[in-house]
N, C-alpha and C positions, 0 to 999 in steps of 0.2 A: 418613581420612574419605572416603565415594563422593562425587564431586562432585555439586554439584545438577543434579535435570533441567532439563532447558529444556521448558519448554513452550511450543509456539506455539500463539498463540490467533489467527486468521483470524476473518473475521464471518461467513463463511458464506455459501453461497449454493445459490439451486435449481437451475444450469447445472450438466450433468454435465459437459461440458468445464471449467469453472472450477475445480468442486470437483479434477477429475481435476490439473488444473495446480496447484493450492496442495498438493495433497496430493506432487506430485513438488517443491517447493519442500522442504517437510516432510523428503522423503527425505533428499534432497539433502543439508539442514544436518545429518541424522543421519549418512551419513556422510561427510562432513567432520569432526565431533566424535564419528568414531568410536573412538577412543581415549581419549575427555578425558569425554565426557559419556553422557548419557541422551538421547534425544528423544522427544516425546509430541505428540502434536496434538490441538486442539479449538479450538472454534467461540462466538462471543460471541453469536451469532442463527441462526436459520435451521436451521444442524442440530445434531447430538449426537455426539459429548458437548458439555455446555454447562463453562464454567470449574468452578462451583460441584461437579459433580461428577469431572471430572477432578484437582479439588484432593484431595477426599475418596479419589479413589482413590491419590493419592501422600503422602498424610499420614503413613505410616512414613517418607519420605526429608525432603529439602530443594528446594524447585523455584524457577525462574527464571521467570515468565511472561513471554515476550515477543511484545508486541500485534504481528502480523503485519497491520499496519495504515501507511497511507502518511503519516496527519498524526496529531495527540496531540487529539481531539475528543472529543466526550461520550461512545463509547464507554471510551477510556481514562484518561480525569479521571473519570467519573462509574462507569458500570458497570463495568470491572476493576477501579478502585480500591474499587469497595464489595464486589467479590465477592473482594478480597487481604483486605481488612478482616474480613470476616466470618470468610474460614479464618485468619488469626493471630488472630482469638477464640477460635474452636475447637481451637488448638493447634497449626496446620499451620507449617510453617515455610514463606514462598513472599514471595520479594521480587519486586516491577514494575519490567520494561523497559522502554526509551523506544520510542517507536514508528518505525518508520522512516526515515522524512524529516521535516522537509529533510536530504539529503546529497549530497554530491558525487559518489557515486557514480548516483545513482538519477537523477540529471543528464545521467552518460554511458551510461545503461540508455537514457531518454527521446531523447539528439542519435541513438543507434547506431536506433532504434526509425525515426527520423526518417528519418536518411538510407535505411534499407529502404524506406521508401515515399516515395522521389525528391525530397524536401528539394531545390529548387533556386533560385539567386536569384532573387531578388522575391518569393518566398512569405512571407505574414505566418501566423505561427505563433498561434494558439488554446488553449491548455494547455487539455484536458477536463477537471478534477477530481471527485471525488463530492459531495462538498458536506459541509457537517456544521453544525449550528443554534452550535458554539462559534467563539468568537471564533478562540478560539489555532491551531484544527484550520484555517482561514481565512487566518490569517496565514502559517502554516506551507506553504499552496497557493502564496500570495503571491511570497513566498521562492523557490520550486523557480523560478517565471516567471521572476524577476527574474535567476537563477541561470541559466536556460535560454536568455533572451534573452544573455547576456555568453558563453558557450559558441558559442552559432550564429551570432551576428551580426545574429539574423533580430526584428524586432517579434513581442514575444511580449505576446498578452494574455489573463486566466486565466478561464473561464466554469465554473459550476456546475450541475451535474446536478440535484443535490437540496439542498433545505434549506440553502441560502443562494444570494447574489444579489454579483455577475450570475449570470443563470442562461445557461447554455451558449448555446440557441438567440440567446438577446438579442447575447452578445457578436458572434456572428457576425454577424449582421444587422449589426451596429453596425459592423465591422470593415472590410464590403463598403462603409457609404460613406465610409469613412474613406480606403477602399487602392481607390479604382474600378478596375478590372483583374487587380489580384494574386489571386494565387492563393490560397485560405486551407487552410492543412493542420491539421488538429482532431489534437492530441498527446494519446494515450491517458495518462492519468496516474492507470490504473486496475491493479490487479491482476491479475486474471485476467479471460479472455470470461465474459462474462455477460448480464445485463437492461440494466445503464450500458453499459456497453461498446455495445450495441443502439442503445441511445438516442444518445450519444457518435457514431455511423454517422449517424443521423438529424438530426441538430442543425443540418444546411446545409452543410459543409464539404464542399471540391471531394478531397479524401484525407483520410481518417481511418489513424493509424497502429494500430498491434496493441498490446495491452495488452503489461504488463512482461512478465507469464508466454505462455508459447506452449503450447499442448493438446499437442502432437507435439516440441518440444525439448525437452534441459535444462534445467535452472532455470537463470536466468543466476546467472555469478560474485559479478557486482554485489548482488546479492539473498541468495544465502547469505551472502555475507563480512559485509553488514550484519547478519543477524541475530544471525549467529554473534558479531560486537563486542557487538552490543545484548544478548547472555546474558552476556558476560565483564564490561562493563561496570557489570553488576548483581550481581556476585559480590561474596558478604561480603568 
């Protein structure tokens, strides 16, 4: 039997550097599982193909969707899981992967990120995340901090872009009078540049680092090797 595809689904976004940078992530795990698998990309918003039709177009095989996503929030408990639901009605064969993080690796993605943009004592660290209205997707932020702080040494504390609280800007204020002097380094704990990533620049922070992906590298190692677990993982 052909192994299933992997599918990564990304949220998508209107930055053509973003888009450009998920999509070399894309490559990337393709070949890595250039002997083992399939790889296919789409998008849960923003652009196309959306899930619902990328399932439809692999309904002769067996697929892996794996949310190219950093926490497990209302995209992936709500919208992929309804859009796996509705193709194993239809007859599709397609199992859900876990989403990214938390991991270990995306930890030493975030310190290596850190020390590029001069990480140096006395700086209290800020984790950026996107936010998400679900609990789990929140706790899962929680986690990378608590993770990030025991790696660096450094006070790490986690602000919100969107759709949950603290919200980014607040933390930092709050941070300045907690730390009068130190430096605050705002940790990109976004995917690709984008609109957040924008905002994430703007929030107050004396350094903002660079999101996981880079518009002009490689996709890091850290980031294929997660995905590529998160498809084997999910194999029958």
């Amino acid at each position: 039997m052909p192994a299933p595809t992997l599918l990564a689904i990304s949220h998508g976004t209107s930055s053509a550097t973003g888009a450009a940078a998920v999509a070399g992530l894309v490559d990337a795990v393709a070949a890595r599982l250039d002997d083992e698998a399939p790889v296919r990309g789409g998008f849960v918003d923003v652009q196309q193909p959306d899930v619902p039709a990328c399932l439809d177009e692999l309904r002769e095989t067996s697929t892996v969707l794996v949310p190219l996503l950093l926490s497990a929030g209302f995209h992936v408990h709500v919208d992929l899981r309804e859009d796996v639901d509705a193709a194993l009605a239809d007859g599709i064969a397609v199992r859900l992967g876990g989403a990214l993080g938390p991991d270990t690796r995306l930890v030493d993605l975030l310190t290596r990120r850190l020390h590029e943009a001069g990480l140096a004592e006395g700086d209290v660290i800020v984790l950026a995340a996107a936010g998400s209205s679900d609990a789990r997707a929140v706790a899962d932020c929680e986690r990378t901090g608590a993770l990030l702080a025991e790696r660096t040494g450094h006070p790490v504390r986690v602000g919100y872009i969107a759709n949950a609280t603290p919200q980014l800007g607040d933390v930092v204020g709050s941070v300045r009078l907690e730390h009068p002097g130190a430096r605050i380094v705002t940790a990109s704990y976004l995917i690709a540049p984008g609109y957040f990533q924008t905002l994430a620049e703007k929030a107050g922070g004396d350094v903002t680092t660079a999101p996981l992906l880079l518009p002009d590298a490689a996709a890091p190692d850290e980031l294929v090797g997660i995905v590529v677990d998160r498809y084997r993982a999910a194999l029958p």
